[in-house]
C-alpha positions as a Python dict, from the first residue, in 0.01 Angstrom:
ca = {
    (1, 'X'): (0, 0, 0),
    (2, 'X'): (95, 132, 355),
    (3, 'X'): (-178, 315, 547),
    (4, 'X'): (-83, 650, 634),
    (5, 'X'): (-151, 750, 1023),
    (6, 'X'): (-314, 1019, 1148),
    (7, 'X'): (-474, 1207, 1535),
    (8, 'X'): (-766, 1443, 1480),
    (9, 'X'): (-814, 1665, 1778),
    (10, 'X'): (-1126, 1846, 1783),
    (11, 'X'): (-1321, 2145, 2020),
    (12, 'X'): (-1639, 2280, 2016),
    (13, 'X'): (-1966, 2352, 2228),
    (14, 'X'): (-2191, 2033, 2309),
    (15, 'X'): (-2426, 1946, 2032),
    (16, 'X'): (-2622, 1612, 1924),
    (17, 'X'): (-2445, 1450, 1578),
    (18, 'X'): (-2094, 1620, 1621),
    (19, 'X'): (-1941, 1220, 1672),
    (20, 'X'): (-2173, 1116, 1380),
    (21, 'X'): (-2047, 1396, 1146),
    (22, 'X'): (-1695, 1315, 1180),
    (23, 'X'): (-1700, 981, 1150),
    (24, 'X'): (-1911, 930, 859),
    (25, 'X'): (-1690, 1201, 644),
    (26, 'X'): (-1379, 990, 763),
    (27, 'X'): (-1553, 655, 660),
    (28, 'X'): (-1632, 856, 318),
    (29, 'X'): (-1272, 855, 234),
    (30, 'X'): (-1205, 520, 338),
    (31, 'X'): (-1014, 592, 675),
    (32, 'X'): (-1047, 320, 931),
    (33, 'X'): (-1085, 441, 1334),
    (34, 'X'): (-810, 274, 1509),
    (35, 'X'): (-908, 474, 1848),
    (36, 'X'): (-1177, 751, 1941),
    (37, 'X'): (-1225, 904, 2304),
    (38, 'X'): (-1444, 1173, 2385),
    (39, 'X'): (-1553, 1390, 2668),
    (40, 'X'): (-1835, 1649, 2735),
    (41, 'X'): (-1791, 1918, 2988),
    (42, 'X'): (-2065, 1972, 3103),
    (43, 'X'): (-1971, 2307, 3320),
    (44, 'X'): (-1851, 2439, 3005),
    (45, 'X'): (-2092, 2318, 2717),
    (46, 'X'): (-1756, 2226, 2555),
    (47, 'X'): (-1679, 1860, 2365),
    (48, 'X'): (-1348, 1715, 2329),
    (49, 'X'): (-1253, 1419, 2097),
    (50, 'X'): (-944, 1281, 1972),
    (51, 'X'): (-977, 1062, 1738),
    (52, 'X'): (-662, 796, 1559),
    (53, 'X'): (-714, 671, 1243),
    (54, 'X'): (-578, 512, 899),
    (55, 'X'): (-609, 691, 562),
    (56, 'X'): (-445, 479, 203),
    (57, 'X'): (-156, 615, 133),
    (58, 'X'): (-305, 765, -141),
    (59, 'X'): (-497, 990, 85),
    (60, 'X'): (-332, 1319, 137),
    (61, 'X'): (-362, 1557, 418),
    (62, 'X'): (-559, 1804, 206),
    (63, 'X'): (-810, 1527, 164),
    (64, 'X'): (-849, 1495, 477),
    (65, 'X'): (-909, 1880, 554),
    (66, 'X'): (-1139, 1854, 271),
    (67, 'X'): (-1372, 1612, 391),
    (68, 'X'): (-1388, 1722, 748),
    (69, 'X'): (-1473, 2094, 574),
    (70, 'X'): (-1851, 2041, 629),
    (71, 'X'): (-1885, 1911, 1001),
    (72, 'X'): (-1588, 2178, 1089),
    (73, 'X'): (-1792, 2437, 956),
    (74, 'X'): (-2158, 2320, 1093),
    (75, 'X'): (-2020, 2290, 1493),
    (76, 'X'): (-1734, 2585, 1486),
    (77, 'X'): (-1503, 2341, 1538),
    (78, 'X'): (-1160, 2432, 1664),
    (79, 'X'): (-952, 2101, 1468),
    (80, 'X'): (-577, 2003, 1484),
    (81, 'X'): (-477, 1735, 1266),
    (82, 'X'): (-109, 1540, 1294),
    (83, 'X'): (63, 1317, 1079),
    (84, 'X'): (206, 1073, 1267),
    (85, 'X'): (466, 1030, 1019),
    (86, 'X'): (659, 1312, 1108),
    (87, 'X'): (861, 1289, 1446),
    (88, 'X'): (829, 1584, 1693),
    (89, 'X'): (1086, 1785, 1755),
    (90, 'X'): (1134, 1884, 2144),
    (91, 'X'): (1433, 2117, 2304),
    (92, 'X'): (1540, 1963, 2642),
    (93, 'X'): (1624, 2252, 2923),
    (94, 'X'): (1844, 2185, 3216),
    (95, 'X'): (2005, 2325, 3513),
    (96, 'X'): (2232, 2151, 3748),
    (97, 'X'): (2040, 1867, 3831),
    (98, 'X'): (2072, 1591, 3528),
    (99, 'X'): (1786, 1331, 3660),
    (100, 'X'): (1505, 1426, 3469),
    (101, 'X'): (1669, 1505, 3117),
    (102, 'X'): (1874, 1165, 3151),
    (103, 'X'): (1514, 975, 3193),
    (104, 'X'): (1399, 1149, 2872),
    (105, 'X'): (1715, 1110, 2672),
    (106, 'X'): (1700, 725, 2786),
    (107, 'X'): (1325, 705, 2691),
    (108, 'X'): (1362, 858, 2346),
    (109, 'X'): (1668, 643, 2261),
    (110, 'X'): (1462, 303, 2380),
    (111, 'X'): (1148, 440, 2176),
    (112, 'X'): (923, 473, 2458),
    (113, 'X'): (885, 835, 2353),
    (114, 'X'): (852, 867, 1995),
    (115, 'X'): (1059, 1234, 1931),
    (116, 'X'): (1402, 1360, 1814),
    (117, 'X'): (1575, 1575, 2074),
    (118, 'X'): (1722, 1852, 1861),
    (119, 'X'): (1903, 2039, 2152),
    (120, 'X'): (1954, 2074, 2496),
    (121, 'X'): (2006, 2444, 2612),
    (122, 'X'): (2119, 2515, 2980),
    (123, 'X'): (2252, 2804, 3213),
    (124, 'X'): (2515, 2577, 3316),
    (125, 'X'): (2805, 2399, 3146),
    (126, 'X'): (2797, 2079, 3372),
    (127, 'X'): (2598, 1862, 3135),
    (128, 'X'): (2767, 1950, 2816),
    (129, 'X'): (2955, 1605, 2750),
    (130, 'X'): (2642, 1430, 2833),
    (131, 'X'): (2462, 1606, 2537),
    (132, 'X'): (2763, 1539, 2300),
    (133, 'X'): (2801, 1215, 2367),
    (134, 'X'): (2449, 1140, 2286),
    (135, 'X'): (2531, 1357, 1943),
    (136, 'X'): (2291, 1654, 2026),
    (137, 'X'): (2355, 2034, 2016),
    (138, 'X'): (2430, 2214, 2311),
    (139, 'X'): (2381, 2614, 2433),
    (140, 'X'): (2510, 2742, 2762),
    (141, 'X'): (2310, 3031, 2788),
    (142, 'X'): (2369, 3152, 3142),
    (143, 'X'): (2079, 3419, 3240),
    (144, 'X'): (2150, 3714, 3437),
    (145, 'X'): (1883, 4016, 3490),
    (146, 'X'): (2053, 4179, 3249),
    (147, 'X'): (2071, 3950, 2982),
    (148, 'X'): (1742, 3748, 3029),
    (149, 'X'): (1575, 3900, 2709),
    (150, 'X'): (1851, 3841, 2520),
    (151, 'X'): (1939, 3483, 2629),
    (152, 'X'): (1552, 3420, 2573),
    (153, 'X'): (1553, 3578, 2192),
    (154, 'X'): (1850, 3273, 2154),
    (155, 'X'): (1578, 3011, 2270),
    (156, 'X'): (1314, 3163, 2062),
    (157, 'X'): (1524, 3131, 1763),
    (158, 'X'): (1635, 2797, 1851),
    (159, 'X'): (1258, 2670, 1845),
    (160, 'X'): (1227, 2837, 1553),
    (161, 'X'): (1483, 2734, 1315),
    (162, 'X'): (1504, 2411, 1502),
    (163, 'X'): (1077, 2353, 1428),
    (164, 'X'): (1082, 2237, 1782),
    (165, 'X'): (742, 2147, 1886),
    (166, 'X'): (811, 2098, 2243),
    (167, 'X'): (1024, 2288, 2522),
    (168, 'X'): (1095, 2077, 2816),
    (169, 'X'): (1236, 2221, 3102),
    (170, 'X'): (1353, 1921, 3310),
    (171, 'X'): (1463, 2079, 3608),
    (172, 'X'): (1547, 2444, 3463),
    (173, 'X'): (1557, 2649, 3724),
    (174, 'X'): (1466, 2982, 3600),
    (175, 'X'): (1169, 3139, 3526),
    (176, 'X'): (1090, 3226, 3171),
    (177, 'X'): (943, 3577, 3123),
    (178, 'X'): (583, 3673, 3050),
    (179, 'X'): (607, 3745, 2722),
    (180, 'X'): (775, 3448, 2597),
    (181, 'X'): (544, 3242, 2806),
    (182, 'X'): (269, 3384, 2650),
    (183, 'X'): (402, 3291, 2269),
    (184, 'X'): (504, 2957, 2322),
    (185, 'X'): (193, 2837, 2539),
    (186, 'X'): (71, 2500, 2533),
    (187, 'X'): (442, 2391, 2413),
    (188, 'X'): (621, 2403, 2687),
    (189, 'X'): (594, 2129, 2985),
    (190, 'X'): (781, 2203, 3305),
    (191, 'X'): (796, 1981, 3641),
    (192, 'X'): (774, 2104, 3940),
    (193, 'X'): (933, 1902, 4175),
    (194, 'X'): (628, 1954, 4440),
    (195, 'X'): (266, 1781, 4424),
    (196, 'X'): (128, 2151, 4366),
    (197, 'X'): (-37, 2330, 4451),
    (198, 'X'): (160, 2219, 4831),
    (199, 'X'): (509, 2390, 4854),
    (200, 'X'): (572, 2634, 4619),
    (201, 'X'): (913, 2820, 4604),
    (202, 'X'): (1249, 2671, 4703),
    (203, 'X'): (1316, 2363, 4892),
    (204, 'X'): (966, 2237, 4886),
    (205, 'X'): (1048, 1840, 4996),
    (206, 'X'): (1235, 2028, 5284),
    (207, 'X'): (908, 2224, 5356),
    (208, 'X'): (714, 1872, 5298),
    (209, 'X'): (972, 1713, 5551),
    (210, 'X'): (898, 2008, 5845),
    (211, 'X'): (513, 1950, 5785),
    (212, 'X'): (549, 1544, 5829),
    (213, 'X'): (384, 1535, 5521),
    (214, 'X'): (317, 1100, 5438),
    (215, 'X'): (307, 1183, 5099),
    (216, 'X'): (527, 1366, 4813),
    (217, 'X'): (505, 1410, 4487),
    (218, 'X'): (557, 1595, 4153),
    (219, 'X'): (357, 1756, 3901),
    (220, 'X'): (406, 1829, 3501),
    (221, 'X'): (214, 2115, 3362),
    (222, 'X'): (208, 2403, 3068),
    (223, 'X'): (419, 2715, 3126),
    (224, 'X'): (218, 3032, 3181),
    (225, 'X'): (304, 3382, 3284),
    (226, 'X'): (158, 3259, 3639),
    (227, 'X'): (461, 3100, 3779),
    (228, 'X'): (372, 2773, 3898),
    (229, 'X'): (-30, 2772, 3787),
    (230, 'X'): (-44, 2646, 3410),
    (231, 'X'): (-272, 2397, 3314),
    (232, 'X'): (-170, 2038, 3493),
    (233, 'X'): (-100, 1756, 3293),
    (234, 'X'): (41, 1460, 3529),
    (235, 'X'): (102, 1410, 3880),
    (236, 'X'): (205, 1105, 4136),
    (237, 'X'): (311, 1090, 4488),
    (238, 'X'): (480, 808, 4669),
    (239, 'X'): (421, 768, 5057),
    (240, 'X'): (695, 858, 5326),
    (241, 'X'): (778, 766, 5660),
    (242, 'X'): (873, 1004, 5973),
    (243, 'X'): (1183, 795, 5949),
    (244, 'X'): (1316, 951, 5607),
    (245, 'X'): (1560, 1215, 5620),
    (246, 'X'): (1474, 1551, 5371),
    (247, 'X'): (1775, 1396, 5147),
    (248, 'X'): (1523, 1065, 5111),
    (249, 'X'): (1295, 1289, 5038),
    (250, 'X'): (1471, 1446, 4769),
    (251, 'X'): (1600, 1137, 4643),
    (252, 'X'): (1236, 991, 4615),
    (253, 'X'): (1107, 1247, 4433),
    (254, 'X'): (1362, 1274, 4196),
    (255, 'X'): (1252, 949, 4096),
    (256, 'X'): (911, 1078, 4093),
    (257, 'X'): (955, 1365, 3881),
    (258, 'X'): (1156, 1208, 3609),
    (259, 'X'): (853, 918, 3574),
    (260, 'X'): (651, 1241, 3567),
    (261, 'X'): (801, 1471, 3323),
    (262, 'X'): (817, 1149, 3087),
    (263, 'X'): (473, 1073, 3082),
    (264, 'X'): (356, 1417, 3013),
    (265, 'X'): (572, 1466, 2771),
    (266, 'X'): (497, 1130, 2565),
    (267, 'X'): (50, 1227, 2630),
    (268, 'X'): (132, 1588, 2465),
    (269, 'X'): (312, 1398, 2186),
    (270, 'X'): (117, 1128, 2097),
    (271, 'X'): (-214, 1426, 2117),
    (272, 'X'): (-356, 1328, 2383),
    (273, 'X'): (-366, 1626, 2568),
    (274, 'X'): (-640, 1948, 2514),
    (275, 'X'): (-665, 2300, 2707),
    (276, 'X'): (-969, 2338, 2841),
    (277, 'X'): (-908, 2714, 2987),
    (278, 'X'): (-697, 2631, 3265),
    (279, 'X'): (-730, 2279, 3275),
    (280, 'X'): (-630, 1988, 3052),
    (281, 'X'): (-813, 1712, 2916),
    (282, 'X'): (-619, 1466, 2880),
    (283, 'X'): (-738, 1054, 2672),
    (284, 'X'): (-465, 883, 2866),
}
């Protein structure tokens, strides 16, 4: 019989046994460890795992639950556990510039990230036929300060009756509010197209090319009401020359924030990434 495939995510303060605990209930029921990482911050007494594993497919997700019950309870364990059967859901968002959605349309469709896009939303119209060719559901939701809340209530709804598990903005240039920042933390992943916490605000490779910066770069992280300041996920950075123009510099880190985006996209689906306050761990 197939196995059935699962990712245990676990939090709780540093104690002796927690790795023992776990394991043992999971050998109990017969699952088999395909991959375990750990980590123990020590400035915060907190311990992170992540552990990927094989159950029969006669073992339900209840069993699971069930057998995990005992070490859950004894460390105050904070658990999250996914069935890898199910593909995520993610909403792609999108302003004018196309570069980083086409990278993670491309991905999905080659498999490198394992998800089903179930809509792309934007305030423009300009990348409407690109969504419709690829067969996917598309909302032109233009945002204006008056209409903000209700344009967001749309997106809400979307992820809602969608069961998206992921907003991506990939290049979206507006910022959401606080409040709907605040109910869909830790699931949604924007890029900033800046090695932050250099160059905030607009035109940031032209601010990189008036400081003769020799290096740019990009940087994926959660949304929070703190514009800019979420938890980080990914970064890179490529090196420049004096001889590159601010439109080389845009076009490199295009490049750089597509490769970006992706990556921090496919670690938060495959559950490799965990908040710790205001910074990730992340079992690359």
């Amino acid at each position: 019989m197939p196995d059935k495939d699962y990712v245990l995510n676990l939090t709780c303060t540093d104690r002796p046994g927690i790795v023992a605990a776990v394991t043992t209930e999971l050998a109990a029921i017969g699952a088999n460890i395909a991959e375990s990482n750990q980590f123990w911050d020590r400035a915060s007494g907190r311990f992170f795992m992540r552990i990927a594993f094989a159950a029969s497919e006669a073992t339900t997700r209840e069993d699971v639950e069930r057998a995990l019950k005992s070490p859950v309870e004894r460390f105050g364990m904070k658990t999250a556990l996914a069935d890898l059967a199910r593909r995520p859901k993610i909403i792609i968002m999108v302003s004018k510039f196309d570069h980083a959605m086409l990278h993670l349309l491309y991905q999905v469709k080659a498999g490198w990230l394992n998800a089903d896009v179930v809509a792309v939303v934007s305030n423009h119209e300009d990348h409407r036929r690109i969504a419709e060719n690829e067969g996917l559901d598309f909302h032109c939701w233009p945002v204006k300060k008056d209409n903000k809340a209700e344009q967001e209530a749309k997106l809400l709804d979307l992820v809602n009756t969608s069961r998206a598990d992921l907003v991506v903005l990939a290049r979206y240039m507006q910022v959401l509010s606080d409040d709907l920042s605040k109910r869909l933390f830790g699931r949604v992943i924007n890029i900033h197209h800046s090695f932050l916490p250099s160059f905030k605000g607009a035109k940031p490779y032209h601010q990189a090319h008036e400081r003769g910066v020799k290096l740019i770069g990009a940087t994926a992280h959660y949304v929070t009401p703190d514009l800019d300041e979420g938890p980080i996920i990914e970064q890179d950075v490529e090196r420049v020359t004096h001889a590159m123009s601010a439109e080389d510099f845009v076009a490199a880190g295009r490049d750089i924030e597509s490769r970006v985006l992706a990556r921090a996209v496919k670690m938060h689906l495959e559950h490799r990434v965990m908040l710790n306050g205001n910074r990730t761990v992340v079992f690359a």
